[in-house]
N, C-alpha and C positions, 0 to 999 in steps of 0.2 A: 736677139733684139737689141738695137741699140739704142739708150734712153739718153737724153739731154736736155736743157732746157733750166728754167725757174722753179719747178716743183718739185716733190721733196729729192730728188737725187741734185740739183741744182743748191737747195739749200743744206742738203749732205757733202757736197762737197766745198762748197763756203767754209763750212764750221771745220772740215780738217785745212784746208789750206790756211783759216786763221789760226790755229792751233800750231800747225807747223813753222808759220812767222815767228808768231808767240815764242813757239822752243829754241830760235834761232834770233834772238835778243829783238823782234819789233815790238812793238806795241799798236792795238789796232785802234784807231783812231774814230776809221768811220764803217760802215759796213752797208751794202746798198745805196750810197749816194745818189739821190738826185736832184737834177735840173732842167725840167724839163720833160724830155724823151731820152734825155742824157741818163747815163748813168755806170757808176764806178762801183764794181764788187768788193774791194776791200781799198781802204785809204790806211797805208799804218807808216811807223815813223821810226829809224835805226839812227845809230848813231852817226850812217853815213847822212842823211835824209829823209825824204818825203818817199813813200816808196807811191803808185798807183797801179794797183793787182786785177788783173784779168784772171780770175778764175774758170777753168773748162773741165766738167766734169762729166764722163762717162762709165758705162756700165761695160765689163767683156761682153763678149769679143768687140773690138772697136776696128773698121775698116782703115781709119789714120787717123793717128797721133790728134789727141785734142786740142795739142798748141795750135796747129795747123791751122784751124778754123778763127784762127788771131789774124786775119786776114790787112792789110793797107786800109780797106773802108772802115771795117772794126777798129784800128787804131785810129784813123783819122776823130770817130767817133771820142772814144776814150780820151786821146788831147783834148779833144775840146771840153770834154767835162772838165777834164784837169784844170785847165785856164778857167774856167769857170770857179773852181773851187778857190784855186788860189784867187784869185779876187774878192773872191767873199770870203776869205778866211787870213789873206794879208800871205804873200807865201812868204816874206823876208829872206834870207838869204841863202836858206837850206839848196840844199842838190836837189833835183827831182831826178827819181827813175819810173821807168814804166817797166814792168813786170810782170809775167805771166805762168802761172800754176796748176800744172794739167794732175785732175784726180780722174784715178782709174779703178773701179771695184770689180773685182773680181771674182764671188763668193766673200769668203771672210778673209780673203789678201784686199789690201788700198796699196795702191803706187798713186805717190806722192813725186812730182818733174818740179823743181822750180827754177824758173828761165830769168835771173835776173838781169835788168838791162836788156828785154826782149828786144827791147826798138829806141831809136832816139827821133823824135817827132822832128821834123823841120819845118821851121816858120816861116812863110812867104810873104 
């Protein structure tokens, strides 16, 4: 059975993908952002920049890879929170990345993917 979603395997794999930031010098910032219908599963901040994290978390067997489902609308979506945040929070001069974090359980194995610089949004 494949489970996905906001419910506890949703917010099971939140807490390890901030945890894996964490261990990997970010700091998280925000968690759940929203604006809206908008909204951003993890906001955290390295000493490159801004990071904005798309968390996908699945349970085995998985038919495909949960980055996958980071789909052009998905991201279209995710930018626009991002420009939203950064306006309400002033982005000044940091980098922004957009980032995506696929968790996979397995029994009592987690695989942990993190995709940095999934995508780079283009402004029209």
């Amino acid at each position: 059975m494949i489970e996905k979603g906001k419910g506890p395997l949703g917010k099971k794999g939140e807490q390890v993908a901030a945890e894996f930031l964490e261990a990997h010098g970010h700091t998280i910032l925000q968690r759940n952002w929203r604006s809206g219908h908008l909204e951003i599963d993890l906001i955290s901040e390295d000493d490159f920049g801004l990071h904005f994290v798309e968390v996908k978390s699945r349970t085995a067997p998985i038919e495909a890879a949960p980055e996958e489902n980071v789909n052009p609308r998905k991201q279209g979506k995710i930018t626009s929170a991002a420009l939203r945040y950064l306006n309400s929070v002033g982005g000044g001069d940091k980098e922004v990345f957009f980032d995506i974090i696929a968790v996979v359980f397995n029994g009592d194995k987690t695989t942990v993917k993190y995709f940095p610089q999934a995508w780079i949004p283009l402004y029209t």
